[in-house]
C-alpha positions in Angstrom: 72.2 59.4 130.2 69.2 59.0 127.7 70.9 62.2 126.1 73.8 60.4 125.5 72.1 57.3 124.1 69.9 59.3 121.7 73.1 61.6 121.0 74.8 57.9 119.5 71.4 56.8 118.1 71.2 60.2 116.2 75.0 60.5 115.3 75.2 56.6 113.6 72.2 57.0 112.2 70.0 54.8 113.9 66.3 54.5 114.7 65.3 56.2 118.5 63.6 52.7 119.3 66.3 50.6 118.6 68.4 49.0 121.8 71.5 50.0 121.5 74.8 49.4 124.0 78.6 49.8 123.7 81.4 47.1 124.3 84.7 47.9 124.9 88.0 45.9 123.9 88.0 43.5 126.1 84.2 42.2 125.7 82.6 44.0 128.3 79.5 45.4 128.2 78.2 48.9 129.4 74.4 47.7 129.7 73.2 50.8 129.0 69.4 50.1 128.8 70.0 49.2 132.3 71.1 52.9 132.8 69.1 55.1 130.6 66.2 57.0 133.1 69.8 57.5 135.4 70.9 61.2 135.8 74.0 59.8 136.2 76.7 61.3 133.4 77.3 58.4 130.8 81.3 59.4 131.4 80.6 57.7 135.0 79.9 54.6 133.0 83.3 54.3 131.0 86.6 53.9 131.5 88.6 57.1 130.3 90.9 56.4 127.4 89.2 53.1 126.3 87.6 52.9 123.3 83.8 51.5 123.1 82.1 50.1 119.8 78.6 50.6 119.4 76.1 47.2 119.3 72.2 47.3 118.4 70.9 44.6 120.2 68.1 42.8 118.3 65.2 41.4 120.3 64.7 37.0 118.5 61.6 36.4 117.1 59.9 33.4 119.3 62.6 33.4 122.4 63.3 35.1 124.8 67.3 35.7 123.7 69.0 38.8 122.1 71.1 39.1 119.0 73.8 41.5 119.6 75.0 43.3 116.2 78.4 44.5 115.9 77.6 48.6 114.3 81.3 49.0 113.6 82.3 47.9 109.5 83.9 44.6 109.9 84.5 44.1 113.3 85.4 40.3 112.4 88.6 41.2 110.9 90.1 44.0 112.9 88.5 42.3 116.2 88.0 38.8 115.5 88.3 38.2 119.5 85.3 40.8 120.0 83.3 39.4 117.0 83.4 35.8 118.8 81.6 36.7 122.1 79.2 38.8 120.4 78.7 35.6 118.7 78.7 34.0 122.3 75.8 36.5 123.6 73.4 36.4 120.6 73.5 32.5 121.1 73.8 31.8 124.8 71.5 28.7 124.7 74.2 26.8 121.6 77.2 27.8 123.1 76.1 26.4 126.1 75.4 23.0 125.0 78.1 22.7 122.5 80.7 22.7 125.5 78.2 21.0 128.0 76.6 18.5 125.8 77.9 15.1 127.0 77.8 16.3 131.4 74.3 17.9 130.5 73.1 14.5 129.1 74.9 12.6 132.9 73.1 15.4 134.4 70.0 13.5 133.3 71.0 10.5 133.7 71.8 10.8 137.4 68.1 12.5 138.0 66.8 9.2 136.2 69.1 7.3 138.1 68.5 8.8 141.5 64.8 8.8 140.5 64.8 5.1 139.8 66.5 4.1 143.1 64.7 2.1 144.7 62.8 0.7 141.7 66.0 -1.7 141.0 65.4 -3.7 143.4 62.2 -4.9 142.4 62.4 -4.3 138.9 66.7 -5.0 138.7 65.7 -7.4 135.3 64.1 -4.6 133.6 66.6 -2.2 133.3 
């Protein structure tokens, strides 16, 4: 496996340390850092007659998340579909409050809520 890896490193021109990983049509990841000390063949990771396009994934400065790059000339117009949940994965944290905004913010509210029980009855004026 760490053949293969290099083999793509070395072939698109890329540095040896960079993290690298390959998506295929429909979103999927391979995860091949997961994979690379594996003996296994990298064939026994794909899907024969699929095609695969090469990300670098990017380490963010000050979190703990991952920016996924796209290696393939642009991938938003002759994969738009592909090019939105890369855009997905590099920003997990935004995409995830953008749809959960409004339930995250009940969320709270019900811990406060819950938290603040038996407070009311004393303090029912207050709130």
């Amino acid at each position: 496996m760490i053949n293969f890896i290099h083999s793509l490193k070395e072939r698109c021109h890329l540095d040896p340390q960079d993290c690298v990983d390959l998506m295929d049509r429909t979103g999927e990841l391979v995860n091949l850092s997961d994979k690379e000390e594996s003996m296994e063949q990298a064939s026994s990771l794909m899907k024969k007659r699929h095609s695969y396009i090469l990300i670098r994934i990017c380490r963010v400065d000050g979190t703990e998340g991952q920016k996924y790059v796209p290696l393939l000339n642009d991938l938003g117009k002759s994969h738009p579909e592909l090019a939105e949940v890369l855009k997905k994965l590099s920003n997990p944290c935004k995409e995830r409050d953008r749809k959960s905004g409004p339930s995250r913010k009940g969320s709270v509210n019900k811990t406060w809520s819950k938290a603040t029980a038996g407070n009311k009855k004393s303090h029912s004026g207050k709130l």
